[in-house]
PASEBA-1860 file (N, C-alpha, C; in nm, 3 decimals):
! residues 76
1> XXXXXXXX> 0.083/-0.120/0.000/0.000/0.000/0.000/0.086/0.126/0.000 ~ 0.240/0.129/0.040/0.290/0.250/0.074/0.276/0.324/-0.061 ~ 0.317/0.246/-0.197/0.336/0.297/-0.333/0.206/0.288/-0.418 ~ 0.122/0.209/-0.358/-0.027/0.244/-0.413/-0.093/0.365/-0.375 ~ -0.041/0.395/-0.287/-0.151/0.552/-0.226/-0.114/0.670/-0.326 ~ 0.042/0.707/-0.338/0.096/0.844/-0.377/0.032/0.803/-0.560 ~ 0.019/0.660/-0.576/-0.044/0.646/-0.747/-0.123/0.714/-0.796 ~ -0.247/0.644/-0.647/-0.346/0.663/-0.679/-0.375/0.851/-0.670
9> XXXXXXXX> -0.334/0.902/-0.579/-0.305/1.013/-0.578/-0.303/1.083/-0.699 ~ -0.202/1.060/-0.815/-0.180/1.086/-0.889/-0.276/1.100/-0.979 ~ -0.319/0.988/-1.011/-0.432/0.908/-1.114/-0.584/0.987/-1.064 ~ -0.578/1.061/-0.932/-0.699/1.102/-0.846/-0.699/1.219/-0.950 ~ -0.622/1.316/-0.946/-0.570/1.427/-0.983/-0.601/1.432/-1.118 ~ -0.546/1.309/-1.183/-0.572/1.279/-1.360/-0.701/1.336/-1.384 ~ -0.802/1.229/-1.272/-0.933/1.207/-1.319/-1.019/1.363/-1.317 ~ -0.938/1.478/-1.143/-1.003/1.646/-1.194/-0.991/1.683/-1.344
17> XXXXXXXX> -0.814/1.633/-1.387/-0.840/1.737/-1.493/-0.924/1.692/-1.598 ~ -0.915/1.553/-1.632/-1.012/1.518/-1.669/-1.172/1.543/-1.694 ~ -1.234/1.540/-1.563/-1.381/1.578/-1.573/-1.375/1.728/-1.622 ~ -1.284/1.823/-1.534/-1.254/1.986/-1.572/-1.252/1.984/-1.731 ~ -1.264/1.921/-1.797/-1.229/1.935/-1.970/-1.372/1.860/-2.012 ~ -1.407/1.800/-1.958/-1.560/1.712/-1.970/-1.565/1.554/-2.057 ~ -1.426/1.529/-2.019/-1.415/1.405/-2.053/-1.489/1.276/-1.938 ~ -1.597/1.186/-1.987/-1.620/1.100/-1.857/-1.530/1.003/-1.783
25> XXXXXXXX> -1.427/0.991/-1.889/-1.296/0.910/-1.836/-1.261/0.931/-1.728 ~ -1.254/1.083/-1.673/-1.201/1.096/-1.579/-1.290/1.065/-1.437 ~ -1.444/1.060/-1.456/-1.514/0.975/-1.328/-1.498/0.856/-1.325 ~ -1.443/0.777/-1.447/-1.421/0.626/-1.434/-1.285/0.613/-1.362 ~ -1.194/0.671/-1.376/-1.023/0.667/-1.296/-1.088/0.753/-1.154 ~ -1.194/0.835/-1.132/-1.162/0.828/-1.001/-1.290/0.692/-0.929 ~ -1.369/0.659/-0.993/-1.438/0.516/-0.910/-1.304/0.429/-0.892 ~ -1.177/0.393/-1.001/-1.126/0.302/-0.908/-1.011/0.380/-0.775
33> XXXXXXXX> -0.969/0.540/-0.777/-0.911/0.565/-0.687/-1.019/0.607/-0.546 ~ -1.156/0.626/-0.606/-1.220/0.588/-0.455/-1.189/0.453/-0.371 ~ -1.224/0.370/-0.522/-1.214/0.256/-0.414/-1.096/0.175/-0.369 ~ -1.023/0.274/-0.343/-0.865/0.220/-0.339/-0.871/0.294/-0.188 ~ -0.894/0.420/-0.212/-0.889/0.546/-0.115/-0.992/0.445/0.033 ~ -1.115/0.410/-0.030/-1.199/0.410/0.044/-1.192/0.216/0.157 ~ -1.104/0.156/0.082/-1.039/0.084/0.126/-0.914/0.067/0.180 ~ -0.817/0.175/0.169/-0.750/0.179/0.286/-0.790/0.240/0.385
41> XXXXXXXX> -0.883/0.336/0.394/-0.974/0.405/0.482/-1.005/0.308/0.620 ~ -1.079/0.222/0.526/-1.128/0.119/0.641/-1.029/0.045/0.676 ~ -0.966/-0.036/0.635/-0.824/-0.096/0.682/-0.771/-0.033/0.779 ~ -0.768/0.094/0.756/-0.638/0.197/0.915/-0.760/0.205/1.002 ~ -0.905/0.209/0.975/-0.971/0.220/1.100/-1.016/0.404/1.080 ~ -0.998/0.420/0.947/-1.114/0.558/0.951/-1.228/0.558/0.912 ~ -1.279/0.558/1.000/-1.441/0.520/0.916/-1.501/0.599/0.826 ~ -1.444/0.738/0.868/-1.543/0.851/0.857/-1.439/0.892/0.693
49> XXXXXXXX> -1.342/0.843/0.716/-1.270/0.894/0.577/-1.335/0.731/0.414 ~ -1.311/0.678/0.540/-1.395/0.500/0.393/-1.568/0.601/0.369 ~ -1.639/0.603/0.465/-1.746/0.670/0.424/-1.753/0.775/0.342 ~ -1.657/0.868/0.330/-1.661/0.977/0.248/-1.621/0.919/0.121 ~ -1.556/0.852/0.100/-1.475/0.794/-0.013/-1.587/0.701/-0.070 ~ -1.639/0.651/0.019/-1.794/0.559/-0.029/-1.867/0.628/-0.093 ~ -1.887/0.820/-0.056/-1.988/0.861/-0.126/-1.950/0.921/-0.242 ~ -1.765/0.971/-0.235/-1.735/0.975/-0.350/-1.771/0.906/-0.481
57> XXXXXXXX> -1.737/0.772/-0.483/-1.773/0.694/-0.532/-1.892/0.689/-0.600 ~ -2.006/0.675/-0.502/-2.112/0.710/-0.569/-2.137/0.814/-0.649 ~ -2.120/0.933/-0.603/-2.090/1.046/-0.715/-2.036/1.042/-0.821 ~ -1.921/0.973/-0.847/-1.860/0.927/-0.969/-1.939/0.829/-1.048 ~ -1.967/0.760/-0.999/-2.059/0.617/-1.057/-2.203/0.732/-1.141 ~ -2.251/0.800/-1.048/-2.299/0.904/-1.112/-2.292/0.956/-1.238 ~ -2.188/1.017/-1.230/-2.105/1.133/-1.355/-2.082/1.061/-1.449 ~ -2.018/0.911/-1.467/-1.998/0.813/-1.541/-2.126/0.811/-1.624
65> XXXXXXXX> -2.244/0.748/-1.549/-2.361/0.729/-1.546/-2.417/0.875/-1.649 ~ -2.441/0.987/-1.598/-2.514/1.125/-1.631/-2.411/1.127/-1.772 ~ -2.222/1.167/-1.796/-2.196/1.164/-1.892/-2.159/1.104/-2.017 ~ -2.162/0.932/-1.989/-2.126/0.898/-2.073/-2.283/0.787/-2.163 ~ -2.388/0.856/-2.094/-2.516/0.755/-2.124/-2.633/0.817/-2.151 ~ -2.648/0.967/-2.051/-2.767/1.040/-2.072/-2.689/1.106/-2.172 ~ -2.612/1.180/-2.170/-2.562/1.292/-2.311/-2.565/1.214/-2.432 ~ -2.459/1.099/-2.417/-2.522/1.007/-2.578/-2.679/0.983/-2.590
73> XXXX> -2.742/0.940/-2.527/-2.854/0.931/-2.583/-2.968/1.050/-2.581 ~ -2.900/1.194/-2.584/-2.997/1.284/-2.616/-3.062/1.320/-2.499 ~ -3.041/1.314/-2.343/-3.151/1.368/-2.264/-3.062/1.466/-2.182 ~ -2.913/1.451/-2.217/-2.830/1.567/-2.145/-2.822/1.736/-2.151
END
């Protein structure tokens, strides 16, 4: 995990500039650094940080969802 965190970090970051340009790619790279985030969360025993990262997640799953499905098919 020590060299998975600063990655994902990285790849977290990808996925702002990403959405910031309105690409949906970038909510798909951050669902898997939530759930990277949101699983070491729980592992160290933060709950309150896995929960936030849980709802991240959902939000992304979202955006994924809203940009890459409602805009193609015309209701965006």
């Amino acid at each position: 995990m020590e060299i998975l965190l600063p990655i994902a970090t990285i790849f977290a970051l990808l996925g702002a500039f990403l959405v910031s340009n309105g690409n949906w790619k970038g909510f798909a790279i951050w669902i898997i650094t939530d759930i990277i985030f949101m699983f070491n969360n729980y592992m160290i025993g933060q709950w309150e940080q896995a929960i936030l990262f849980g709802l991240y997640l959902f939000i992304a799953t979202n955006g994924v969802y809203n940009m890459r499905y409602k805009r193609n098919n015309g209701k965006n």
